[in-house]
LOMI-629560 format. One line per 8 residues: number of its first residue (from 1); their letters; for each residue x, y, z of N, C-alpha, C. Coordinates in Angstrom, 2 decimals, padded with zeros to 5 digits, m for minus. Layout:
<vofis>
NUM	A	X:Y:Z:X:Y:Z:X:Y:Z | ... $
</vofis>
This chain:
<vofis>
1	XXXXXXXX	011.65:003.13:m014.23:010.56:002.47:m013.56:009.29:002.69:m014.37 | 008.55:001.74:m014.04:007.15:001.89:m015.09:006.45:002.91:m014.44 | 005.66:003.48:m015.58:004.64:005.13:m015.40:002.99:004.08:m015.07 | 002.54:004.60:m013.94:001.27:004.09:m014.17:000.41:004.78:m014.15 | m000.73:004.59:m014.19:m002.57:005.06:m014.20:m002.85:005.52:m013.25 | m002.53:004.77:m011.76:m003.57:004.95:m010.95:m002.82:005.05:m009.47 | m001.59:004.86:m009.77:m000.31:005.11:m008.44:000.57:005.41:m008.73 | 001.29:005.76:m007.70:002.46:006.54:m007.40:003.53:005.62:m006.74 $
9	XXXXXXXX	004.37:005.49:m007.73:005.58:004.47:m007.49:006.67:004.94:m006.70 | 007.36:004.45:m005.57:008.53:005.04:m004.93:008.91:003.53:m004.73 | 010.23:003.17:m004.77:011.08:001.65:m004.69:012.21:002.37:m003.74 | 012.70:001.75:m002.51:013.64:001.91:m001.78:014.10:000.53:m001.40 | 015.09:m000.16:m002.08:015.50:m001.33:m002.73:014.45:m002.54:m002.29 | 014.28:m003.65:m001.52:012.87:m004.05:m001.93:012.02:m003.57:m001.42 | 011.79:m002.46:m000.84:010.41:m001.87:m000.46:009.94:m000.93:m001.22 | 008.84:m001.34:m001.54:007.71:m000.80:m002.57:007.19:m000.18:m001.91 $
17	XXXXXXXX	006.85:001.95:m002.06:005.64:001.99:m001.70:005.02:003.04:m002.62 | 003.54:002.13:m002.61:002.54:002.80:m003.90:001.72:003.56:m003.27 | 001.26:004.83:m003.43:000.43:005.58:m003.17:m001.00:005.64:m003.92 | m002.32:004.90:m003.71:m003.13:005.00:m004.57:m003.74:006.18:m005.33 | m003.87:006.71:m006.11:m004.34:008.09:m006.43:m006.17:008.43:m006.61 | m006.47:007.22:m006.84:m007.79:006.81:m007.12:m008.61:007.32:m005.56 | m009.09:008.19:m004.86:m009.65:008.61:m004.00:m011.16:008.16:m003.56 | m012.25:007.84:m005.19:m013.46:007.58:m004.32:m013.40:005.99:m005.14 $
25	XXXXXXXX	m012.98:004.93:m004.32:m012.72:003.60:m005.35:m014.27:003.01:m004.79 | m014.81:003.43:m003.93:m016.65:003.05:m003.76:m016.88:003.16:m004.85 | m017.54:003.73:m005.73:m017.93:003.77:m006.93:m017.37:003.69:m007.91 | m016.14:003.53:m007.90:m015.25:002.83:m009.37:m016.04:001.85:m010.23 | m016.17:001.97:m011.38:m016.51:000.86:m012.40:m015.77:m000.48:m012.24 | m016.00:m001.41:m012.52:m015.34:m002.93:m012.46:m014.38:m002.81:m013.54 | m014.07:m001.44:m014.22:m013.11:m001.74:m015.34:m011.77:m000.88:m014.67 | m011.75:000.27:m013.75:m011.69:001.07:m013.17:m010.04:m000.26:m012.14 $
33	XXXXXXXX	m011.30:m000.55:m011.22:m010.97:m001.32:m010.01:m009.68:m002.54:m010.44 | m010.22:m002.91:m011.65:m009.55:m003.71:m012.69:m008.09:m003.36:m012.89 | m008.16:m002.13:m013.38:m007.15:m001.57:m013.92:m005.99:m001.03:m012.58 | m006.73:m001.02:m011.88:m005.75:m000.83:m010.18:m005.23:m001.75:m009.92 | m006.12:m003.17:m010.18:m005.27:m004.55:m009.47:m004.20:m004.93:m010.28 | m004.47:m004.09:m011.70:m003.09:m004.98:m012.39:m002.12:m004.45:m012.23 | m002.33:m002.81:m011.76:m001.14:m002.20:m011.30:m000.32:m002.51:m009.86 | m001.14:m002.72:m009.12:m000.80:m003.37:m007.73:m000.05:m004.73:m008.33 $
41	XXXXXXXX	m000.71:m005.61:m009.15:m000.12:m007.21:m009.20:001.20:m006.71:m010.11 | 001.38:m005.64:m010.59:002.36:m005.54:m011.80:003.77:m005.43:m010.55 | 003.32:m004.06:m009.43:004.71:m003.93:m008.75:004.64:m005.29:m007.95 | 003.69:m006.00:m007.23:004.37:m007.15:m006.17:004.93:m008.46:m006.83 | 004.75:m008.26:m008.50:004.96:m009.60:m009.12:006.41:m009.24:m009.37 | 007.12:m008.32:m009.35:008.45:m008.07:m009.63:009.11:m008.85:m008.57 | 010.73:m009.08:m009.28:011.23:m010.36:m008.46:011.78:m009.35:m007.10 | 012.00:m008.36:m007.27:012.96:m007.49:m005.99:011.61:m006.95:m005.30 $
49	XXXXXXXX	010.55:m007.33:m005.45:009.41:m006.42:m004.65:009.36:m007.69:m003.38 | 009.71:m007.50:m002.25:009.84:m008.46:m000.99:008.20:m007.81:000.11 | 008.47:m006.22:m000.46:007.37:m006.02:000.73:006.58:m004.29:000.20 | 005.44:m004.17:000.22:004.50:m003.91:m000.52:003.54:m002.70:000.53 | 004.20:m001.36:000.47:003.35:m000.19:001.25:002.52:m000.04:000.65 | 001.48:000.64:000.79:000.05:000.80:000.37:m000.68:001.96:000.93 | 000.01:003.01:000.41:m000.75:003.93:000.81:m001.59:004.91:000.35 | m002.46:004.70:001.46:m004.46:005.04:001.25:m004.81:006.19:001.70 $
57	XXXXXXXX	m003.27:006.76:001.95:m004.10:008.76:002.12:m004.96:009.37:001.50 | m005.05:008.79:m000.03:m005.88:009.83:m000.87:m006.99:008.80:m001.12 | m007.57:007.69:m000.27:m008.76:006.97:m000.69:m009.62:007.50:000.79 | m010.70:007.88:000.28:m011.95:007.95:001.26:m012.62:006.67:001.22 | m012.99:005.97:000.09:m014.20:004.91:000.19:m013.42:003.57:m000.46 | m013.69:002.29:m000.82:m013.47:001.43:m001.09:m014.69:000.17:m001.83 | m015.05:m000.53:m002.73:m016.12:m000.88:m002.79:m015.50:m001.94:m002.18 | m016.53:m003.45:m002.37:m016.37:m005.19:m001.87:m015.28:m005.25:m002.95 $
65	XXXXXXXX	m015.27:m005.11:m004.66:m014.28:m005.58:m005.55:m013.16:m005.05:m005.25 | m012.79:m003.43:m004.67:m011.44:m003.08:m004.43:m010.72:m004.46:m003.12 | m011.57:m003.59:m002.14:m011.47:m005.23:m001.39:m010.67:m006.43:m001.49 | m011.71:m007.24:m002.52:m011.34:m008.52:m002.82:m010.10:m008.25:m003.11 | m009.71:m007.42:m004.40:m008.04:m007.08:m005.02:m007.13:m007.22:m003.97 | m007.65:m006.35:m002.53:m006.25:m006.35:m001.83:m005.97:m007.64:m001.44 | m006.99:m008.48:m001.29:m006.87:m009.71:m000.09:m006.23:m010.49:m001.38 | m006.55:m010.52:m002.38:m005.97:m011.15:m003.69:m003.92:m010.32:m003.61 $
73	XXXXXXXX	m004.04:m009.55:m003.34:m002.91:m008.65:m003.34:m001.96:m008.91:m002.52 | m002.51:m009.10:m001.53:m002.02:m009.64:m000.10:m001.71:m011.46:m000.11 | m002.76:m012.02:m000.78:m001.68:m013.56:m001.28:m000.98:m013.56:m001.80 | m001.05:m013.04:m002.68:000.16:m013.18:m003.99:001.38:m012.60:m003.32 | 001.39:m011.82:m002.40:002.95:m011.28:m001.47:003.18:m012.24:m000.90 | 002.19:m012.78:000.12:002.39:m014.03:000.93:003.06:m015.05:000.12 | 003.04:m015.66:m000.93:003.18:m016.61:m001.45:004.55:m016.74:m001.92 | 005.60:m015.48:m001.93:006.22:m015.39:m002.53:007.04:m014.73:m001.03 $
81	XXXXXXXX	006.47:m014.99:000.21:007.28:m014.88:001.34:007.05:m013.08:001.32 | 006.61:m012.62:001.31:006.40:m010.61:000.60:005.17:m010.69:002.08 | 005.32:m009.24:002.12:004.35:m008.43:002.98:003.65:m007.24:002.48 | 002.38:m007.11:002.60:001.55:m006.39:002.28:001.30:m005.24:003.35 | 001.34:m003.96:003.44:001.06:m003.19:004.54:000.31:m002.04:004.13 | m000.85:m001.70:004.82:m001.54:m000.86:004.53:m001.00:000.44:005.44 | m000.84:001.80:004.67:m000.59:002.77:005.70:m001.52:003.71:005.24 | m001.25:004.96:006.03:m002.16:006.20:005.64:m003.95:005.85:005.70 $
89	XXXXXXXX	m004.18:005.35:006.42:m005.59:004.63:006.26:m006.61:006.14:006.75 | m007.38:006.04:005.92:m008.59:007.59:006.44:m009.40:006.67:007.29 | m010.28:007.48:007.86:m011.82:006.99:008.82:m012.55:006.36:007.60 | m012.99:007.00:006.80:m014.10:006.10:006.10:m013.49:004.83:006.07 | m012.65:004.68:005.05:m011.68:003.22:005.14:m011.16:002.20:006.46 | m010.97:002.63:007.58:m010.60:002.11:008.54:m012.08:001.75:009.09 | m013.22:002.71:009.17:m014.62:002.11:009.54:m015.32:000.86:008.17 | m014.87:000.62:007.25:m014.84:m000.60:006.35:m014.02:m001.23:006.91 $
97	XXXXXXXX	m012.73:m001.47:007.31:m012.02:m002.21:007.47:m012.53:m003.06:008.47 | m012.70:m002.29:009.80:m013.06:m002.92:011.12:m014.84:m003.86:010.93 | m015.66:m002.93:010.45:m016.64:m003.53:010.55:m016.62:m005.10:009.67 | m015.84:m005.39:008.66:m015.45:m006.64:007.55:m014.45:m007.82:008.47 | m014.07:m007.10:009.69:m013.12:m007.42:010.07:m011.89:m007.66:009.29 | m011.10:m007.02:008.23:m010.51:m007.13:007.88:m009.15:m006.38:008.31 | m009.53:m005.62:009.34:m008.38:m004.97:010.27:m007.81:m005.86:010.09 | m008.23:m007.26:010.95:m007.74:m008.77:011.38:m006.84:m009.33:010.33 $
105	XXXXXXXX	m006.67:m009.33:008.84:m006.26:m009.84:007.85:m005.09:m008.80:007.77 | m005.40:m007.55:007.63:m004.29:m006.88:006.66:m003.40:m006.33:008.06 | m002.13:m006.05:007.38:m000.98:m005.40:008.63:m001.24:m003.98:007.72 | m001.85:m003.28:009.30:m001.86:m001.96:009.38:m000.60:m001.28:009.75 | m000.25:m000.30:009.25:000.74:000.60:009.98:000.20:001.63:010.50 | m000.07:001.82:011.86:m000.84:003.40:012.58:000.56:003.84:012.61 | m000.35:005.48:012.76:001.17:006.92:012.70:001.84:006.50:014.52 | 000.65:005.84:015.24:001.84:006.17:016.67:002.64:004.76:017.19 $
113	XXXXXXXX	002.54:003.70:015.63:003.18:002.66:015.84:004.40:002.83:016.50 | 005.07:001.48:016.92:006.65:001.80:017.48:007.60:001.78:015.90 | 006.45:001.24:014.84:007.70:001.56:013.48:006.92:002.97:012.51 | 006.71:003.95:013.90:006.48:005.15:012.87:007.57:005.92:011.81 | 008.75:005.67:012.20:009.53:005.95:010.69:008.86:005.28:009.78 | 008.68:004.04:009.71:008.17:003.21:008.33:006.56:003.91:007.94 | 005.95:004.47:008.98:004.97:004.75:008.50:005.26:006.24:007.79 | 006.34:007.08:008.06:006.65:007.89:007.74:007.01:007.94:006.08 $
121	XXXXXXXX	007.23:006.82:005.84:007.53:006.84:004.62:006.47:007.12:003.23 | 005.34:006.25:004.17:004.56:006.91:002.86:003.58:008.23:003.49 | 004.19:008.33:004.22:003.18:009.63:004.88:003.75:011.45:004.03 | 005.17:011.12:003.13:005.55:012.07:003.00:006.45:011.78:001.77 | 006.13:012.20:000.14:006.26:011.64:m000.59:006.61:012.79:m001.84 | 007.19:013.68:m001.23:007.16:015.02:m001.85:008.53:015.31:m002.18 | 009.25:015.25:m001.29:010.77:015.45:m001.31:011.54:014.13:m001.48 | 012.30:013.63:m002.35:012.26:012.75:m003.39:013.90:012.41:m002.11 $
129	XXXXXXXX	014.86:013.28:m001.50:015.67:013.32:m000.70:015.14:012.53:000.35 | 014.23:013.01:001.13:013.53:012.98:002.29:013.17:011.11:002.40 | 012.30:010.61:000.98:011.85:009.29:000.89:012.87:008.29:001.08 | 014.14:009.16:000.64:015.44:008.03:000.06:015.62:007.98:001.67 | 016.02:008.86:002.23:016.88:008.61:003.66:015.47:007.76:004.50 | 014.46:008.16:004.39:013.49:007.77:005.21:013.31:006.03:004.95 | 013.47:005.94:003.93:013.07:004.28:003.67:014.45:003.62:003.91 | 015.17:004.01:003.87:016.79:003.42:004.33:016.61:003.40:005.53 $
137	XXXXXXXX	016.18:004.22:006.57:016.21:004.13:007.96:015.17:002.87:008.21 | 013.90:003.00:007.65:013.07:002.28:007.80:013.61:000.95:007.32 | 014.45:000.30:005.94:014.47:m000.56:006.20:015.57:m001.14:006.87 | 016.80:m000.28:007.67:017.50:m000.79:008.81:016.81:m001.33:009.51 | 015.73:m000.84:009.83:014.54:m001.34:010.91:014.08:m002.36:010.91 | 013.87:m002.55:009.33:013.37:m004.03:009.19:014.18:m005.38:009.25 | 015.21:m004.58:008.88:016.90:m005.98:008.83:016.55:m006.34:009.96 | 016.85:m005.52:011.41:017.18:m005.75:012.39:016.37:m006.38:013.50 $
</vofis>
């Protein structure tokens, strides 16, 4: 699998989930922010990537250009029938989200969803065992 810059790759056959590593993306440079979207467009442009975790445990802030990327991020899944899901969301980020209204746009996964296994998945990314069984359960979930 490809090594990247700025995330953390886990594939559990088509479910993608990337962990951003980039923490204060408010103040990221435009070359910075850049270099995230091509990594994001690199995993959802793959032909087996159907559906696209996103997890924002380690982001506190976000600028308008990170932003734009996701909603750009989030078509390009759409288009290709793919789902975009944001998990692990902090307060700073979730108080951007709501006030943009962009809650409204993106599919959130909260921890006390009824598909908290799936949120489990990127909530715990350590035990390489743990991800495999966890995203298999999760995507029984989704078959069904």
């Amino acid at each position: 699998m490809t090594s990247y810059r700025h995330l953390e790759l886990h594939r559990c056959g088509s479910v993608f989930v990337v962990r951003v590593l980039s923490c204060r993306l408010r103040y990221a440079c435009d070359q910075k922010v850049e270099e995230l979207a091509a990594e994001w467009t690199d995993v959802a442009d793959r032909g087996d990537c159907q559906t696209l975790w996103l997890d924002c445990s380690q982001v506190e802030f976000v600028s308008s250009g990170t932003l734009a990327k996701l909603i750009q991020l989030r078509q390009r899944l759409q288009q290709k029938a793919g789902r975009l899901v944001l998990c692990g969301i902090r307060r700073g980020l979730h108080e951007v989200l709501t006030r943009t209204h962009l809650d409204l746009v993106f599919e959130i996964a909260e921890e006390r969803e009824e598909g908290a296994a799936s949120y489990d998945v990127c909530a715990s990314h350590r035990d390489a065992t743990e991800i495999r069984d966890r995203c298999e359960l999760a995507a029984a979930s989704w078959s069904s």
